[in-house]
C-alpha positions as CSV (number, residue, x, y, z in Angstrom):
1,X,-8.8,-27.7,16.9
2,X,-6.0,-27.5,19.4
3,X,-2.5,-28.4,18.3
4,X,-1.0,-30.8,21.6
5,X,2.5,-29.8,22.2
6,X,4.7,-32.0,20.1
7,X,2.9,-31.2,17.3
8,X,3.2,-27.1,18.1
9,X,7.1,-27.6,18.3
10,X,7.4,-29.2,15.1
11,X,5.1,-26.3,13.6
12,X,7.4,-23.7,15.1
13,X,10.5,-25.0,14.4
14,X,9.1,-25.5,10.6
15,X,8.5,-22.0,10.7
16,X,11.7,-20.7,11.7
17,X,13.3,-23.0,9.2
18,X,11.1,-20.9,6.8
19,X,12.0,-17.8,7.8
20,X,15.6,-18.0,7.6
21,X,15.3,-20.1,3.9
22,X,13.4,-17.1,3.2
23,X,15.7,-13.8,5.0
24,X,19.2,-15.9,4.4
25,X,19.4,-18.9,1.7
26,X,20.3,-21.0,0.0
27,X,22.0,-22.2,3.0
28,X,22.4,-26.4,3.8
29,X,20.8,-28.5,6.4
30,X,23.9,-28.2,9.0
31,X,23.7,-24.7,8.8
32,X,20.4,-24.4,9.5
33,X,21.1,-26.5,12.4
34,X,23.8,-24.2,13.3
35,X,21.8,-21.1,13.1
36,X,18.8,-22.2,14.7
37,X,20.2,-24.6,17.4
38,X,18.5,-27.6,16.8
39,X,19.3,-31.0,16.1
40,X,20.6,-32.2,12.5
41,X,18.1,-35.1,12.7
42,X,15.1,-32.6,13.2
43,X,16.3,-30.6,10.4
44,X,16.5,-33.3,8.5
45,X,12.9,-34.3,9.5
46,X,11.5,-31.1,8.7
47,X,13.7,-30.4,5.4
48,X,11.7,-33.6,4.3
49,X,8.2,-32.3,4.9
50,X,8.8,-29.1,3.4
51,X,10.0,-30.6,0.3
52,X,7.2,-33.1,-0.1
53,X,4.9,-29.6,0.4
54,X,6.8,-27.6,-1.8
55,X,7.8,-24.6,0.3
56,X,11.8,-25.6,-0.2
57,X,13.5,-26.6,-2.8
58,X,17.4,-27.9,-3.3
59,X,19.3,-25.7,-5.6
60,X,23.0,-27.6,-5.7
61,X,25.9,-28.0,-3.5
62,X,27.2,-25.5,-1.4
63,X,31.5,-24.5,-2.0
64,X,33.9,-25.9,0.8
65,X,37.6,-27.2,0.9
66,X,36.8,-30.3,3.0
67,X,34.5,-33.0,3.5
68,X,31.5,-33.6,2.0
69,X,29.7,-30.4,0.5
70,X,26.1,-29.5,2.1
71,X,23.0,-29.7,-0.8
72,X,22.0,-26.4,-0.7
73,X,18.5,-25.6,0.1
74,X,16.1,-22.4,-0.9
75,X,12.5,-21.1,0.3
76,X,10.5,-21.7,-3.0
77,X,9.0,-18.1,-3.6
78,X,7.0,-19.2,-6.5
79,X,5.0,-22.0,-4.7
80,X,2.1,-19.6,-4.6
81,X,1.1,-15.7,-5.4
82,X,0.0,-12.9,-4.0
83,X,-2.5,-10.8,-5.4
84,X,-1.8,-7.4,-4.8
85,X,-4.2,-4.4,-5.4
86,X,-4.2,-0.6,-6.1
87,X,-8.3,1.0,-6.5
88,X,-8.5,4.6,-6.5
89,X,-10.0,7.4,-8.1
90,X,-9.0,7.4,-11.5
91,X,-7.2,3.4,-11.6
92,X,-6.8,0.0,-10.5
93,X,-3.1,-1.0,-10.4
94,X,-2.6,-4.8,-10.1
95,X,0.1,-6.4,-9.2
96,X,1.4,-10.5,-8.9
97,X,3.9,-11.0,-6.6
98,X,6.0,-14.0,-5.5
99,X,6.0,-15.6,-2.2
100,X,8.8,-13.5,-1.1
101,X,6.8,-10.5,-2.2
102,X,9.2,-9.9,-5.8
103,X,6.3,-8.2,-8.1
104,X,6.6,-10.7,-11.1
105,X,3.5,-9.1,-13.6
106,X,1.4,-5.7,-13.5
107,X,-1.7,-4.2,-14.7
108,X,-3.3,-0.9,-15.0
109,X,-6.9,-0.3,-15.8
110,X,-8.9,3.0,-16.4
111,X,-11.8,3.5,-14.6
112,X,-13.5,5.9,-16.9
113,X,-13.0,3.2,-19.2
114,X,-14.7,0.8,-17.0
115,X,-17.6,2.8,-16.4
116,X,-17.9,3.2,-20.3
117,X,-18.0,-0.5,-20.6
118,X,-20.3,-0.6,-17.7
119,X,-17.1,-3.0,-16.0
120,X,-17.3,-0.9,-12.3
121,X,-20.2,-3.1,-10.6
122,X,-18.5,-5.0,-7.6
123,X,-19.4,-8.2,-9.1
124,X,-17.3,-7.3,-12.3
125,X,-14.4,-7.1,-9.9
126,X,-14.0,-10.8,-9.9
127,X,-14.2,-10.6,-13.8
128,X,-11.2,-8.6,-14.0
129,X,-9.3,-10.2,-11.6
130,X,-9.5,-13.5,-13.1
131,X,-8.8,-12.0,-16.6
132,X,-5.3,-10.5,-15.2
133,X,-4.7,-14.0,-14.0
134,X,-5.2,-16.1,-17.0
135,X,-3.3,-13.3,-19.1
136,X,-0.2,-14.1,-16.8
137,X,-0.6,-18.3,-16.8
138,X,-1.6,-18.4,-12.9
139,X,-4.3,-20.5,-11.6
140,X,-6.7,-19.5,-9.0
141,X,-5.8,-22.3,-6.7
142,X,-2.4,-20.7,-6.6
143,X,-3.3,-17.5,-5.4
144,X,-2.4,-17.3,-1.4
145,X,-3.6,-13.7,-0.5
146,X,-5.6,-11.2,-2.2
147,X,-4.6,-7.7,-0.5
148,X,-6.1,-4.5,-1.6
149,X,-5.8,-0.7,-0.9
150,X,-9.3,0.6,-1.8
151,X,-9.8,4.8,-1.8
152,X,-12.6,4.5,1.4
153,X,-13.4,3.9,4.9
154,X,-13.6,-0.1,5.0
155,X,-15.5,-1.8,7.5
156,X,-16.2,-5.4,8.0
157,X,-15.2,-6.4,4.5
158,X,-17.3,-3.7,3.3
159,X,-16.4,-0.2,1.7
160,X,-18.6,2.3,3.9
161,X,-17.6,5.0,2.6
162,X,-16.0,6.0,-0.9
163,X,-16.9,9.1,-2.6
164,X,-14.9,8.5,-5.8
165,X,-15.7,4.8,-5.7
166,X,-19.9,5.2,-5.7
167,X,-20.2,2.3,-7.2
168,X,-19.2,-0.2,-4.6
169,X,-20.4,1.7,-1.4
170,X,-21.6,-0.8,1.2
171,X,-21.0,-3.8,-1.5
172,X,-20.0,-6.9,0.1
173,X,-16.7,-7.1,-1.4
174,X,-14.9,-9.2,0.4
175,X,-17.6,-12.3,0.8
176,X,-17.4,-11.9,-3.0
177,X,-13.9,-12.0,-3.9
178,X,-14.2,-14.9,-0.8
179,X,-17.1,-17.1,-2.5
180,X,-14.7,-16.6,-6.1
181,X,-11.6,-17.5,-4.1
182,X,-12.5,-20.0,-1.4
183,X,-9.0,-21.0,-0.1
184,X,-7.6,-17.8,-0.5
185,X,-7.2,-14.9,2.1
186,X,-8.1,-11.6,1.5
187,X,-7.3,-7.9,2.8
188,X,-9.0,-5.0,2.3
189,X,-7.7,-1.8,3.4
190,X,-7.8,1.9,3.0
191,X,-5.6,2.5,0.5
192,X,-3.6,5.6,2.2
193,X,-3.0,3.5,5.0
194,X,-1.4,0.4,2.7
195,X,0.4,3.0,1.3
196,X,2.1,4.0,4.4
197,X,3.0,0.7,5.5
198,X,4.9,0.2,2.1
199,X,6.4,3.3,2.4
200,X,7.9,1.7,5.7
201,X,8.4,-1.8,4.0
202,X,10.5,-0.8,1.1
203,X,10.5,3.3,0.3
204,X,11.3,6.6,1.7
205,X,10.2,5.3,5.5
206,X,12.3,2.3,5.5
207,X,14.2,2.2,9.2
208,X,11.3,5.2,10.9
209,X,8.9,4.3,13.4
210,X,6.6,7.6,13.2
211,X,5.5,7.8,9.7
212,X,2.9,10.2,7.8
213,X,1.9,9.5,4.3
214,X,0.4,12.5,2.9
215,X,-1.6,11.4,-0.7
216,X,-2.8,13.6,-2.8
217,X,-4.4,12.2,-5.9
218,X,-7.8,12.6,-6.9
219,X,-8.6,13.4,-3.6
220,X,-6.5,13.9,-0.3
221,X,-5.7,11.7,2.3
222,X,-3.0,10.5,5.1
223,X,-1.8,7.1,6.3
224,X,-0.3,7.2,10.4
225,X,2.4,5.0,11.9
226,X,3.2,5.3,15.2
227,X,5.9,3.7,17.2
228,X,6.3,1.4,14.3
229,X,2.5,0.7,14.0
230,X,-0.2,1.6,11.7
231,X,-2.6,4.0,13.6
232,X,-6.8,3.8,12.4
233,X,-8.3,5.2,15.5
234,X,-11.7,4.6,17.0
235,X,-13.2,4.5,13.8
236,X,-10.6,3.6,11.3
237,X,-11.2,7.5,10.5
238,X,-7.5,8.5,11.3
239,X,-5.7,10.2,8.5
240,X,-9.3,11.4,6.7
241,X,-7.6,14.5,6.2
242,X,-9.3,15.7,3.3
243,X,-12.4,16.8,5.8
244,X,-9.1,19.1,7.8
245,X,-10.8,22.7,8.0
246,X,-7.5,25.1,7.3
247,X,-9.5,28.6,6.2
248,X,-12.8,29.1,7.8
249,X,-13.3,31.4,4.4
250,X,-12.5,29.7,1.1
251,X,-13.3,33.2,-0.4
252,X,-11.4,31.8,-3.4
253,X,-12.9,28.1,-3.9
254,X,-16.8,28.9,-2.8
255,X,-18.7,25.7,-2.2
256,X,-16.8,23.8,0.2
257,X,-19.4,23.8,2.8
258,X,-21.7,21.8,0.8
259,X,-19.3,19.3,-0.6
260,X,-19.1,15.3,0.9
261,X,-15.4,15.1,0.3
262,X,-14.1,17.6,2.7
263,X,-12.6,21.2,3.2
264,X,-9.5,20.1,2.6
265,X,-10.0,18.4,-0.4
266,X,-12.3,21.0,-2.0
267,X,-9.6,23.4,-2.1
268,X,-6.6,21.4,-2.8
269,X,-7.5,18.0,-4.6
270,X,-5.8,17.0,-7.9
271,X,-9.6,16.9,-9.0
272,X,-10.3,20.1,-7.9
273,X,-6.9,21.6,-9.3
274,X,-7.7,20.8,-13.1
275,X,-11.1,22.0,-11.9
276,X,-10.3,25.7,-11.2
277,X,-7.7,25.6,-13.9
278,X,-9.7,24.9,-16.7
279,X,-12.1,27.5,-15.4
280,X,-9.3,29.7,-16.5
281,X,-8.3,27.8,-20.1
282,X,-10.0,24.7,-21.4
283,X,-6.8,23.7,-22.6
284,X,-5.5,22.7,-18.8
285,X,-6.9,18.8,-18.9
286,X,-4.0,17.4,-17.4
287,X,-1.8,18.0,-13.9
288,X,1.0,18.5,-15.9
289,X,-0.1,21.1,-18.2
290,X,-1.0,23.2,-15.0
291,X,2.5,22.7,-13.3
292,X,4.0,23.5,-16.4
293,X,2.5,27.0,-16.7
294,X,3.6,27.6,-12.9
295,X,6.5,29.9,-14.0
296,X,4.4,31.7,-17.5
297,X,0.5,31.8,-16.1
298,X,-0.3,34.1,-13.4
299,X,-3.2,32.9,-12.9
300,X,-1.8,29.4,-12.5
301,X,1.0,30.0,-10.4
302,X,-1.6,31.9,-7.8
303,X,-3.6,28.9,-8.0
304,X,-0.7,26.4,-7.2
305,X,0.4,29.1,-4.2
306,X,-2.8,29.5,-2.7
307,X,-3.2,25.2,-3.0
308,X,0.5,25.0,-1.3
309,X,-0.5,27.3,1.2
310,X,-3.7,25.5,2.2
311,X,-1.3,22.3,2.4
312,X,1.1,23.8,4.6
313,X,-1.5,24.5,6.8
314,X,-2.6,20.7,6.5
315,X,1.1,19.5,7.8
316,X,1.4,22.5,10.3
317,X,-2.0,20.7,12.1
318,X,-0.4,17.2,11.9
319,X,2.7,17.7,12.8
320,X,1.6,19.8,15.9
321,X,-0.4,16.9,16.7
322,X,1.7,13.5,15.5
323,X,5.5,15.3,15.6
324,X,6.4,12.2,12.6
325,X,9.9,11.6,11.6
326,X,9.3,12.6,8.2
327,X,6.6,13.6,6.3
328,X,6.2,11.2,3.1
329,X,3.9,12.8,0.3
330,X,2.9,10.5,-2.5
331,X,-0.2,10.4,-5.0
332,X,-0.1,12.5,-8.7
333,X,-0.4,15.6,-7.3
334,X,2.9,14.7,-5.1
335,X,4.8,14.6,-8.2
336,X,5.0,18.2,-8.5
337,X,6.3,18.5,-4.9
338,X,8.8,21.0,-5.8
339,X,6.9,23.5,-7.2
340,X,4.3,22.9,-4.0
341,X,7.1,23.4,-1.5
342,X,7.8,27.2,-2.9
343,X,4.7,28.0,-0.8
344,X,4.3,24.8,1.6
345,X,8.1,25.6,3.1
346,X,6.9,29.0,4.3
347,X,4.0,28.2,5.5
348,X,5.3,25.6,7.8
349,X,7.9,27.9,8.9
350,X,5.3,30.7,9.8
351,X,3.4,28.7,12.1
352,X,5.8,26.2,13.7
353,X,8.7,26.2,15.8
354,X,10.4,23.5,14.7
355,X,11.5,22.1,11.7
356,X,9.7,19.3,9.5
357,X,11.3,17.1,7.1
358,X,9.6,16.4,3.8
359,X,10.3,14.2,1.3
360,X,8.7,12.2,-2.1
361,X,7.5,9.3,-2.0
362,X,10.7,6.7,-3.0
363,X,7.8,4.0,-4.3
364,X,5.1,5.9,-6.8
365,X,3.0,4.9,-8.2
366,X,3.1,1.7,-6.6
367,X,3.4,2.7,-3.5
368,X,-0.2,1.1,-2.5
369,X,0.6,-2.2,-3.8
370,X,4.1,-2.7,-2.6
371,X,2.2,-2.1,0.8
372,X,-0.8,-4.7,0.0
373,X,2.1,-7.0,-1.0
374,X,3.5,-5.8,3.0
375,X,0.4,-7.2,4.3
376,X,-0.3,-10.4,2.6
377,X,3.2,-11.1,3.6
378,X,2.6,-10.0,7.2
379,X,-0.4,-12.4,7.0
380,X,0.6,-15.2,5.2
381,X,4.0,-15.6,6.9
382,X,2.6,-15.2,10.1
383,X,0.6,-18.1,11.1
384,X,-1.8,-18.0,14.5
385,X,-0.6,-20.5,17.2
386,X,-3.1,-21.9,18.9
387,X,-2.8,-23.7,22.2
């Protein structure tokens, strides 16, 4: 349906009353028509209809020494919800959020405990989603955007591509969470990549336009912004760094030419780090039993070395190629970043010429759904104009 002209003035001029409730209030009706140069009869007109919808609310009178004082008005945040998500290798991380993208309740489920309930079928999905809701007192109806950062290569709502998510390769998961959730939108995304863009939103990238998020969790992985945008390439394969060859030999981590998740993540994986630890002592279970030993195992701390130097090599190839502002690393292994860097901060200094700043991630472990919260805002905020 096209919008006649009229009409598509009122809709922008709504809008940009929106946006400044939302940036700047509460401010009053004048001011708005202060700020925005219109009329204080169109303001008025507008102010009406978003009442009557309930996107603004009044929230008193505003302070002044003469005159009449201004009713103050607000953006009502919690007119709907976002529905922000977190699946990876080991969790899903869930997260409600307001309109203005405050996260107002969490969640955290296990997925080995899933699987040992036999809860990981896509069609479970919907199960748990509407549980978190009704243990939080939101309806369904309420629910604006449902934005997701799933461990994969997504493709036309469909996850191509997920070697620690086996379960849902090719399921249709968005028509599903679609059909549950009729009027509300939904994003999937690679979760590296929503990770990146949150990063920029709200962490340790806030104010850079060249951007690389290096995860490394359960397996390895890189999200790209360039010139202030998110980069995918041809085949939303940008950032698969986990398949990044850096030793043609692997003499110390045989195998890696047979494995479906990549060189890179053979050798240096949180996965694959408890892996080749425990080969040493059953008793290393858990990442930070392994760091922990860095300083009293031998074995461990030429383990961790060997790893760092493998991920130096990773950054030396990226940065050669993307020269980022900053290098963001996130994910569980990322926790242990300074013990990493005793071996990455050579490295990078053996091969390159210039220097390359690193830094944690300012957001884990939400990271990925402070950046799904990013997009649903990006989406629902930003309304297509058609002429």
């Amino acid at each position: 349906m096209k919008i006649g002209r009229p009409q598509l003035i009122d809709e922008v001029n709504k809008g940009q009353i929106l946006k400044l409730l939302r940036e700047e209030g509460p401010i009053s009706r004048a001011e708005i028509a202060r700020r925005l140069g219109l009329s204080r009869p169109t303001v008025s007109t507008h102010i009406k209809e978003l009442l009557k919808e309930g996107l603004v609310i009044e929230v008193g009178k505003g302070k002044g020494s003469k005159g009449r004082k201004g009713i103050l008005l607000k953006y009502n945040a919690r007119h709907g919800y976002f529905l922000a998500g977190d699946i990876e290798g080991s969790i899903m991380r869930f997260a409600l959020s307001d309109l203005c993208g405050e996260i107002l309740y969490e969640k955290v489920l296990s997925l080995n405990d899933l699987r040992q309930k036999n809860m990981m079928k896509p069609e479970n999905f919907i199960d748990i989603i509407k549980q978190f809701l009704k243990e939080n007192s939101v309806e369904e109806k309420n629910i604006r955007v449902i934005a997701l950062g799933i461990a994969g290569i997504i493709e036309e709502g469909k996850l191509i591509f997920a070697p620690n998510l086996p379960e849902w390769n090719h399921a249709p998961l968005q028509n599903l969470i679609k059909e549950a959730f009729p009027e509300t939108q939904v994003i999937l995304e690679n979760d590296v990549n929503t990770a990146v863009m949150g990063e920029m939103w709200k962490g340790a990238g806030k104010g850079l336009k060249n951007i690389v998020y290096l995860s490394l969790s359960t397996g390895i992985g890189a999200g790209i912004v360039i010139d202030g945008k998110l980069y995918e390439g041809s085949n939303k394969f940008a950032g698969e760094i986990s398949y990044m060859v850096v030793d043609s030999h692997h003499e110390n981590f045989p195998g890696v030419e047979y494995t479906p998740l990549g060189a890179l993540e053979w050798v240096a994986s949180g996965a694959r780090i408890i892996e080749k630890a425990k080969s040493f002592d059953s008793k290393y279970t858990l990442l930070e039993i392994i760091f922990d030993d860095y300083n009293k195992v031998e074995e461990i701390k030429v383990l961790i070395d060997r790893i760092g130097e493998y991920l130096g090599k990773a950054i030396v190839n990226m940065v050669s190629v993307l020269d980022p502002e900053v290098i963001i690393v996130g994910g569980i292994v990322g926790k242990f970043l300074n013990i990493l860097m005793r071996k990455i901060k050579p490295t990078i200094e053996y091969y390159l010429p210039v220097p390359v700043k690193i830094i944690p991630s300012a957001l884990y472990p939400k990271t990925v759904v402070y950046g799904a919260i990013y997009r649903a805002l990006e989406l629902y905020h930003t309304k297509p104009v058609i002429i």
